[in-house]
Every structure is written in C-alpha cells, then in structure tokens.
N, CA and C atoms as a LAMMPS dump frame, in Angstrom:
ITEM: TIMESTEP
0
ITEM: NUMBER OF ATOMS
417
ITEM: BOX BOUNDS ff ff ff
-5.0000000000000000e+02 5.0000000000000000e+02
-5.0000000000000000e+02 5.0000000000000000e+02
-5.0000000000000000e+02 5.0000000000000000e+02
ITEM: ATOMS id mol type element x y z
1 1 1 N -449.228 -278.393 11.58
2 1 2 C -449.039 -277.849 12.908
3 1 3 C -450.124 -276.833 13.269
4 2 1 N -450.684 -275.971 12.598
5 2 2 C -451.477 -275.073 12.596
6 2 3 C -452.834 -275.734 12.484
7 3 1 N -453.901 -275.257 13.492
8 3 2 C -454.852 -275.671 13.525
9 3 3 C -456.131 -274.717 13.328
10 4 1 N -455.569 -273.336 12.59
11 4 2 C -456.671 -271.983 12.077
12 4 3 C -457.224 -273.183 10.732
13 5 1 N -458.505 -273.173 11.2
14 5 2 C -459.404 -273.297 9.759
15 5 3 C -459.478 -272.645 9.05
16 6 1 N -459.166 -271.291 8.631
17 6 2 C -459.009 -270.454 7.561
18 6 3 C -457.618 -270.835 6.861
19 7 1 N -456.977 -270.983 7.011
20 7 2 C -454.824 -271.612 6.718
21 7 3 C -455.248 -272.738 6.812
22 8 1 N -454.381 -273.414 5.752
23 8 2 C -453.846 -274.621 5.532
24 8 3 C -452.672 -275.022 6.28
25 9 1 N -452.568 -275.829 6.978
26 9 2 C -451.447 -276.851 7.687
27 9 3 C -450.11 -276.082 7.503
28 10 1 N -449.197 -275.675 7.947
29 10 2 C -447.752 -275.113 8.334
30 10 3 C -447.572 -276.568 8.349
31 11 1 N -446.116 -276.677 7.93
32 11 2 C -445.629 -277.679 8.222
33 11 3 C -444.247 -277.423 8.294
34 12 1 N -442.976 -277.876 8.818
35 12 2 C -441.852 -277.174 9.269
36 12 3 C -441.308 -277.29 7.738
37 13 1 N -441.596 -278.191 7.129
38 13 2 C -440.468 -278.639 5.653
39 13 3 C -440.771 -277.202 4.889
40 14 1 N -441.848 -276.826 5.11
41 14 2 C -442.168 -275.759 4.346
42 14 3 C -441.474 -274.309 4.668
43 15 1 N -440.7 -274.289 5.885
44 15 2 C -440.548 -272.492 6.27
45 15 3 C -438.935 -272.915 6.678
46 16 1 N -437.912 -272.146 5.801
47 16 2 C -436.732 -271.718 5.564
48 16 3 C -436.476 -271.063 7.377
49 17 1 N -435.204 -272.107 7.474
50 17 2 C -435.079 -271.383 9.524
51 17 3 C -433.735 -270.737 9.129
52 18 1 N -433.609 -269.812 9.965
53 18 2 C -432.258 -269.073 10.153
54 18 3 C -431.687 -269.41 11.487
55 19 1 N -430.702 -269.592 11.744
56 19 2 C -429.841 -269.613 13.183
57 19 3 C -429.036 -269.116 13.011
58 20 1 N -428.896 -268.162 14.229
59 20 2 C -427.653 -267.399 14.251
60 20 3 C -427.128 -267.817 15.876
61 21 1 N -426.006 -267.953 15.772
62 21 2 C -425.412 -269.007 17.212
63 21 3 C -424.038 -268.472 16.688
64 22 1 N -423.116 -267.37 17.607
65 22 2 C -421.975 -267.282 17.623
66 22 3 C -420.919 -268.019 18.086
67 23 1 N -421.732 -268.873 18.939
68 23 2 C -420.906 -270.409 19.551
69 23 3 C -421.55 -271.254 18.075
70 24 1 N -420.443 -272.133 17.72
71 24 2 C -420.434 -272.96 16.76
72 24 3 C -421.385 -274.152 17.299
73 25 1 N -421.185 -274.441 18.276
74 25 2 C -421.116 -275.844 19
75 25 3 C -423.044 -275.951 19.165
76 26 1 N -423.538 -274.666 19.628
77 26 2 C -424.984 -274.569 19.99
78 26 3 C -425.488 -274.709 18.652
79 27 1 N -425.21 -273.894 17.389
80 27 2 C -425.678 -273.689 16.523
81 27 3 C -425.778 -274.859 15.615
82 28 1 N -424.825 -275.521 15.8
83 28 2 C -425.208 -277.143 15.279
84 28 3 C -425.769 -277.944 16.239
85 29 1 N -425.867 -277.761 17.383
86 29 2 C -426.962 -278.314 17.987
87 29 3 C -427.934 -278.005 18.093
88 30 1 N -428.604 -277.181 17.52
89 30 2 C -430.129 -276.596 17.192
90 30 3 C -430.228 -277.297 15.625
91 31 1 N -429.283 -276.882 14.667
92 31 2 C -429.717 -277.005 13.296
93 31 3 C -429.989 -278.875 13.25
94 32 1 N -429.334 -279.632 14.479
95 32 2 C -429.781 -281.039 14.312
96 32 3 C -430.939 -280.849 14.534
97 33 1 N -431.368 -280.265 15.901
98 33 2 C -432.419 -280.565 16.394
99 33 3 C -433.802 -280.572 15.608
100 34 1 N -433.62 -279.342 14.568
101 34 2 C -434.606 -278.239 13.334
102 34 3 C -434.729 -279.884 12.291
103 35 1 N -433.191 -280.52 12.235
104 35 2 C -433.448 -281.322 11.358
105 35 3 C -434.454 -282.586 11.641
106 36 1 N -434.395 -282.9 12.443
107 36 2 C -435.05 -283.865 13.225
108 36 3 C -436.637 -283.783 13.606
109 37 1 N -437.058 -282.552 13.602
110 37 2 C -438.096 -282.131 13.71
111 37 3 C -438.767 -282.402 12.192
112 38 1 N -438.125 -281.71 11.482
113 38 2 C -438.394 -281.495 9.646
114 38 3 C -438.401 -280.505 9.088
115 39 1 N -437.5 -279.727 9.789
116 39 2 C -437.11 -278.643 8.726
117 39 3 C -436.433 -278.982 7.64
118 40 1 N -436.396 -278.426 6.451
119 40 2 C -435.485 -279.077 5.573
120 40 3 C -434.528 -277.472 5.029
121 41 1 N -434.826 -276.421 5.443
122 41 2 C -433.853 -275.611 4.854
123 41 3 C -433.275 -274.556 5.617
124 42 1 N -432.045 -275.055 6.188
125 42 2 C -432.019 -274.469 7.485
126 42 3 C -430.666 -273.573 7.099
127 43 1 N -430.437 -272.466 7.274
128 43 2 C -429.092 -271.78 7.282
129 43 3 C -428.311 -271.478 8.447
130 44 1 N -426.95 -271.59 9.087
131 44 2 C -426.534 -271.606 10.484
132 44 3 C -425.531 -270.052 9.979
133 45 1 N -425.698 -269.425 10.575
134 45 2 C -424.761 -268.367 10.406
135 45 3 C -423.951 -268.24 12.293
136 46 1 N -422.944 -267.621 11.607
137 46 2 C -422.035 -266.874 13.294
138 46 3 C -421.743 -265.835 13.437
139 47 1 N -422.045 -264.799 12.312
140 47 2 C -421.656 -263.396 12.766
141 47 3 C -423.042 -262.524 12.356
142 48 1 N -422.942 -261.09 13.325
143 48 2 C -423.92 -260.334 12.769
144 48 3 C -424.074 -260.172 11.036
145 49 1 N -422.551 -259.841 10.505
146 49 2 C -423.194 -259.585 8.841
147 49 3 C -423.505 -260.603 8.397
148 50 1 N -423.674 -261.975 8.607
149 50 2 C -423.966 -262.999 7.656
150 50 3 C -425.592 -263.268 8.396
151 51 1 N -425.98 -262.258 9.509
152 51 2 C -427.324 -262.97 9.985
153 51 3 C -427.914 -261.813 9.222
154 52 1 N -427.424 -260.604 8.84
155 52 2 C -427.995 -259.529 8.168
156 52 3 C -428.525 -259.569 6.826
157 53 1 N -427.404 -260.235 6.246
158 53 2 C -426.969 -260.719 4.762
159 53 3 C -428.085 -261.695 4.81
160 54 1 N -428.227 -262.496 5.524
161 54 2 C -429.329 -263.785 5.445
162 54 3 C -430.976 -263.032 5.474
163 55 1 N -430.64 -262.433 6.3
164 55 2 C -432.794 -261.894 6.252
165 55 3 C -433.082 -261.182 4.747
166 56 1 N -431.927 -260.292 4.089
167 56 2 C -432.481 -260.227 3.005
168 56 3 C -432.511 -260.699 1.729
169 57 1 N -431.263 -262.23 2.072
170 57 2 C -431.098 -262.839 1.117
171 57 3 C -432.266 -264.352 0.652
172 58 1 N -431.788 -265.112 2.49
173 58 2 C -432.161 -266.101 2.138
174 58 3 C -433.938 -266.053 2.854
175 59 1 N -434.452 -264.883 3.263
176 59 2 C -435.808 -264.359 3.503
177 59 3 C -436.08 -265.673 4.405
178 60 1 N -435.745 -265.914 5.352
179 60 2 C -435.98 -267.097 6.419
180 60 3 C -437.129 -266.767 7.254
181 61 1 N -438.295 -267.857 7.493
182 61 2 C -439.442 -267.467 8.175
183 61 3 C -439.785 -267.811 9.996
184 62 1 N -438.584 -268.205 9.806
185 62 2 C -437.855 -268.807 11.502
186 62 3 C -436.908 -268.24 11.719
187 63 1 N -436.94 -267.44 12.972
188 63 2 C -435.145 -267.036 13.286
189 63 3 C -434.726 -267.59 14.618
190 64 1 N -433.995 -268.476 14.57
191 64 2 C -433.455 -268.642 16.258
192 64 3 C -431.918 -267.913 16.609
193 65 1 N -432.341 -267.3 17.636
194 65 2 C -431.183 -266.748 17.644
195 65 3 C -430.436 -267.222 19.173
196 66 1 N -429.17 -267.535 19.245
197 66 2 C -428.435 -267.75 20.239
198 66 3 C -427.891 -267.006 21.191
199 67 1 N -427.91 -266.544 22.449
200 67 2 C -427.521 -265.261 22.807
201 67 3 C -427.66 -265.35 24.638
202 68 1 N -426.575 -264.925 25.411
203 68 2 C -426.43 -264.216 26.192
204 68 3 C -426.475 -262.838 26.731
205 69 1 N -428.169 -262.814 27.12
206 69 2 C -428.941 -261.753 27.465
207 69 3 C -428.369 -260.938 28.345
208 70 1 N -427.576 -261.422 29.279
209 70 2 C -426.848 -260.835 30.456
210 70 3 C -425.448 -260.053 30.015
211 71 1 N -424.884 -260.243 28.774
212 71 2 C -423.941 -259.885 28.037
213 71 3 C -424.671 -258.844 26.955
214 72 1 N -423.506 -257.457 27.795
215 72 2 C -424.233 -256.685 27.047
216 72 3 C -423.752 -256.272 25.763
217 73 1 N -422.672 -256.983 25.433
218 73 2 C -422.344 -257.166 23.442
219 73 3 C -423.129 -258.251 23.373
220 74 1 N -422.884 -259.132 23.839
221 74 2 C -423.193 -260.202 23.081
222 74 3 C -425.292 -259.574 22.445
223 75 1 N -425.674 -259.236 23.793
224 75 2 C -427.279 -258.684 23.011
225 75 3 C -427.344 -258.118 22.422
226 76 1 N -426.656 -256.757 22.562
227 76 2 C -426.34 -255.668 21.417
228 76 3 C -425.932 -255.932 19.922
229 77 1 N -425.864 -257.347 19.689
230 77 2 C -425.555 -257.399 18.14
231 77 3 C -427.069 -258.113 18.043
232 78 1 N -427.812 -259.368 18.698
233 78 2 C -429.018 -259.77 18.163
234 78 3 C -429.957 -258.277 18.625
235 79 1 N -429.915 -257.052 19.593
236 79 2 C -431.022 -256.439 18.817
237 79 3 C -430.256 -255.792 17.275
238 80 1 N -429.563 -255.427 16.854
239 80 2 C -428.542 -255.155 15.547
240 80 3 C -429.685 -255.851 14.771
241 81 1 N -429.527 -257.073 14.836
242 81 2 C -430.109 -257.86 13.899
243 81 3 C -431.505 -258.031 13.984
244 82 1 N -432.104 -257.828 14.549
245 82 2 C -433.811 -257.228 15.103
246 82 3 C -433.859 -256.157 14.381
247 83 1 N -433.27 -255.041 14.658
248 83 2 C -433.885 -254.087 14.079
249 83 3 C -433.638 -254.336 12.293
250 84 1 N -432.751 -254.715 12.061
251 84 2 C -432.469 -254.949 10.576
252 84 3 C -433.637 -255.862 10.569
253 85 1 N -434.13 -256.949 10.796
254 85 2 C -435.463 -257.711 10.597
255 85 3 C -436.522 -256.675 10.323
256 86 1 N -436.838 -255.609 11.278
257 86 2 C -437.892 -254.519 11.681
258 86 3 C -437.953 -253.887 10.279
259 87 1 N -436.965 -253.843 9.998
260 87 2 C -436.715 -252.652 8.735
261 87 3 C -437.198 -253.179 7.557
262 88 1 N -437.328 -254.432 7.117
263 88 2 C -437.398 -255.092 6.207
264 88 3 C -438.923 -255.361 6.401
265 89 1 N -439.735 -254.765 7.19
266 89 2 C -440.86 -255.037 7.327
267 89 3 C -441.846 -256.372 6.971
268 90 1 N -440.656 -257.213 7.299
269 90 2 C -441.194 -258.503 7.391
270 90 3 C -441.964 -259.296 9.208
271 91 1 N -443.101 -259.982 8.744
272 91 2 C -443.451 -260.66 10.148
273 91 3 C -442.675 -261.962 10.422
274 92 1 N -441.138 -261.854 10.483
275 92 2 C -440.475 -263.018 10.836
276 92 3 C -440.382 -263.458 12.026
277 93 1 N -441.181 -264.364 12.699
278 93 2 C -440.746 -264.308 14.191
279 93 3 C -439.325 -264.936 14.683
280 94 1 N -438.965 -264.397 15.702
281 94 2 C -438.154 -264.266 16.396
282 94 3 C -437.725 -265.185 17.586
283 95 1 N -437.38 -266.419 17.983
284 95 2 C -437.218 -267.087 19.277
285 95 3 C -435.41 -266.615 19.731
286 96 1 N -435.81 -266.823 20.608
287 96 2 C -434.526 -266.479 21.736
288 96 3 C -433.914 -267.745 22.051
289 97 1 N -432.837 -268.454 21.524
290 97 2 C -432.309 -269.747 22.608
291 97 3 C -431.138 -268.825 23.896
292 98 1 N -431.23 -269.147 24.792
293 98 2 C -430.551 -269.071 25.805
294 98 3 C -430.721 -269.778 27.262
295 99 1 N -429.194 -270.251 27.64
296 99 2 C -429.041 -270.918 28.666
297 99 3 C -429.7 -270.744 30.369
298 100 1 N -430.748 -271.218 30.804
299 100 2 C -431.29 -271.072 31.997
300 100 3 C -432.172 -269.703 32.092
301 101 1 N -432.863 -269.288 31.091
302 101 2 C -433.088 -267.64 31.245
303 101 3 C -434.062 -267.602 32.74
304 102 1 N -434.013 -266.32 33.134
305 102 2 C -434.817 -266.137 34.386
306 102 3 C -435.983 -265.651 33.561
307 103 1 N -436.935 -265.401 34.869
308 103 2 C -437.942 -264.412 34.398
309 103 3 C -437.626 -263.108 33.34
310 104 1 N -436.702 -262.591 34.579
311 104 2 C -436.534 -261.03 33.883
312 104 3 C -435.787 -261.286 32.779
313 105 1 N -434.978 -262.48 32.156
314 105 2 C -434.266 -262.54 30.992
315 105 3 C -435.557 -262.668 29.697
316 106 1 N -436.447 -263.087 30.587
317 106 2 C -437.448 -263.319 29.682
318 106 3 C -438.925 -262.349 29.553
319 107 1 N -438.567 -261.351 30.194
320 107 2 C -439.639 -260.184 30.089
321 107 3 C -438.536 -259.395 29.324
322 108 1 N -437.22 -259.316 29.819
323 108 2 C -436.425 -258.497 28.544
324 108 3 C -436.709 -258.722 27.537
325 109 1 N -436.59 -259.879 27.021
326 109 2 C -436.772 -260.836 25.403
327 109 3 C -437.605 -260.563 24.732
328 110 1 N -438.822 -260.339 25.384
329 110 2 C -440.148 -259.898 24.616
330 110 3 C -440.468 -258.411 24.831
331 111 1 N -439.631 -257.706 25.544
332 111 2 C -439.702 -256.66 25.214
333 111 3 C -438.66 -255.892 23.791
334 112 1 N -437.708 -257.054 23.941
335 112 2 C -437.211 -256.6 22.366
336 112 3 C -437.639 -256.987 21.098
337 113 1 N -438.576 -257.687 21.196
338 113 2 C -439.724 -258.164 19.906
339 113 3 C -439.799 -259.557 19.994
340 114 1 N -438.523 -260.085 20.568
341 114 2 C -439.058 -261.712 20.745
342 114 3 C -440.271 -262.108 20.672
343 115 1 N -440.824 -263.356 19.753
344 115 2 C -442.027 -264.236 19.796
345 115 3 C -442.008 -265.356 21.285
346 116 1 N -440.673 -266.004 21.744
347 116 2 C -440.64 -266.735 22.522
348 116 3 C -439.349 -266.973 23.003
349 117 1 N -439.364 -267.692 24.018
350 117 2 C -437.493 -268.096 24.445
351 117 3 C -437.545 -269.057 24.869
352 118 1 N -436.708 -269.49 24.091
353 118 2 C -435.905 -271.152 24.676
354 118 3 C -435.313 -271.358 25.633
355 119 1 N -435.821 -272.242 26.472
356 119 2 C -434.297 -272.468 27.327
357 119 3 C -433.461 -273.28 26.963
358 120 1 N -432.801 -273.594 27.802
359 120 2 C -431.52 -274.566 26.612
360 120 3 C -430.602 -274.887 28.433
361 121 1 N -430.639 -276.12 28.098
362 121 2 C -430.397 -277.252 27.435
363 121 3 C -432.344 -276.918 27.432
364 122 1 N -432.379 -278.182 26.142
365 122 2 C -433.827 -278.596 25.849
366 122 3 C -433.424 -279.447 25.098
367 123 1 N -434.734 -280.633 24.946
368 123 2 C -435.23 -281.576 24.126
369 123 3 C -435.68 -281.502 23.125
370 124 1 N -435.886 -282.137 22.352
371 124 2 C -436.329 -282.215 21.002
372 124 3 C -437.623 -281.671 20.767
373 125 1 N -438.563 -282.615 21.629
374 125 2 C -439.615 -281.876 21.983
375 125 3 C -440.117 -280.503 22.804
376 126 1 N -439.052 -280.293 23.851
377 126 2 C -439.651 -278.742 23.647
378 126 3 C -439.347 -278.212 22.766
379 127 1 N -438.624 -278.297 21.52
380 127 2 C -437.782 -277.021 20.708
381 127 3 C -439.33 -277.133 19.455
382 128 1 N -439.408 -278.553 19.837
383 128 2 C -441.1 -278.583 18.624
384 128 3 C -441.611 -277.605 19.319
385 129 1 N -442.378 -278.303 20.645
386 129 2 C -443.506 -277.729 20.947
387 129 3 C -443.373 -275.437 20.786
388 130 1 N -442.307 -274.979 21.516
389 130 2 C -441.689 -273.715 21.214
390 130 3 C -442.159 -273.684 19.701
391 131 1 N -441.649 -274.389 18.523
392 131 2 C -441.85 -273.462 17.193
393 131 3 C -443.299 -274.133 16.948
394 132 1 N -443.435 -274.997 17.509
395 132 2 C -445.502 -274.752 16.733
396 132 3 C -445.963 -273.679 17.724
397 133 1 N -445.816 -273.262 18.703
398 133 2 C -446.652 -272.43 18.945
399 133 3 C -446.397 -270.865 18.4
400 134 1 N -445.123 -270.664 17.797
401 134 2 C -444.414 -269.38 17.137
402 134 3 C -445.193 -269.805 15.717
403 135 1 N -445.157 -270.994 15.093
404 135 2 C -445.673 -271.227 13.518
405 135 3 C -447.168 -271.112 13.711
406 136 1 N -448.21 -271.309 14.296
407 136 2 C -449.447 -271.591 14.529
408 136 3 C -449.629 -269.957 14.911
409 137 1 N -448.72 -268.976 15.085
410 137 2 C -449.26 -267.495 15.187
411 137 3 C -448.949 -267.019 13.627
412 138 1 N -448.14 -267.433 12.804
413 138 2 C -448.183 -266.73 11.593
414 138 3 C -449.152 -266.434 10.987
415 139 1 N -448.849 -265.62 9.829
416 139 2 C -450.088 -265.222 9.374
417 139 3 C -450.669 -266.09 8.01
C-alpha cells in the first residue's frame, strides 16, 4: 500500500486493527469489512475499558473508532480513549467511523487527534481507500 521508497510495502495482513463500536451491529460491520480488505488481526471491543485494556495489551496499529460526535457521552468516552492512546506515546492513528458527518463534525475530529473520518454507510472500497491513506502516513 505504501509507496515511500525508503519503507517497504505496508500491507493490511501485517498491522493488528482495533475497533471500538459500542453498537454491536456497526462493529461487525467494519470488522467484515477490515476482513475483506486483509486484515487478519482484528480485535472488536464495546466498552471504554476493553478499548483501554486493548491499546496496552493487544498494541493495535489501526484504531477505528465508532462514535456519535454530536453526543456528548457518547464522544467523551472516545476522547477517554485518545488520551489513554496519547499517554502511551504511541503513533497509532486514529480514524473516526461516523454516520453522515458534516464539515464541522469533521474539523472537530481532527481537532481531537483524528488521522481521518469515515463516513458510514461506506463501501468496501472507501474504507480501503480511507486506511491506505492513514497506513501510507506511518512511520
């Protein structure tokens, strides 16, 4: 996926994804989607402590996170889990899935460290095209 001549090829089989989706229903509809693409090691979590528990357990180099930006719990637990990322001083990037985001849902997003945001519903292919351009910035 990566096309830096200094790095060797990213390839999705290679980078451990995290999803965190408090709706069940989204979160297995992403982890198909991850599968289908070629991820092969994908973890689905639903609550903040198991997305917490996951960054320092299962050290995931993808995070998608599920979330209603306009809901102000529902955001207040993914930045929770941002800043716990921050702390761990890891460069994990960060995508946003959420339903129809506006602009301003999406100047919020990256002002909370987001790498990118999904919209959703989406295709297979945008959810590629979205993580090569998040994998092709790693380091």
């Amino acid at each position: 996926m990566s096309e830096n001549p200094f790095r060797t090829t990213i390839s999705p089989d290679m980078l451990p994804a995290l999803i965190f989706s408090q709706n069940a229903r989204v979160g297995e509809l992403l982890h198909k989607s991850l599968s289908q693409i070629g991820f092969v090691t994908i973890m689905v979590v639903e609550t903040e402590a198991e997305a917490v528990a996951a960054m320092a357990t299962f050290a995931p180099r993808i995070v998608i996170m599920f979330a209603n930006i306009r809901d102000a719990d529902d955001f207040a637990v993914v930045k929770a889990i941002n800043k716990t990322r921050a702390a761990s001083n890891r460069r994990t990037p960060k995508i946003l899935a959420m339903m129809k985001p506006s602009l301003d849902d999406i100047v919020k997003a990256k002002g909370e460290g987001f790498w990118d945001v999904l919209p959703l519903p989406a295709t297979i292919n945008a959810i590629a095209g979205r993580l090569e351009t998040v994998i092709t910035r790693l380091d």
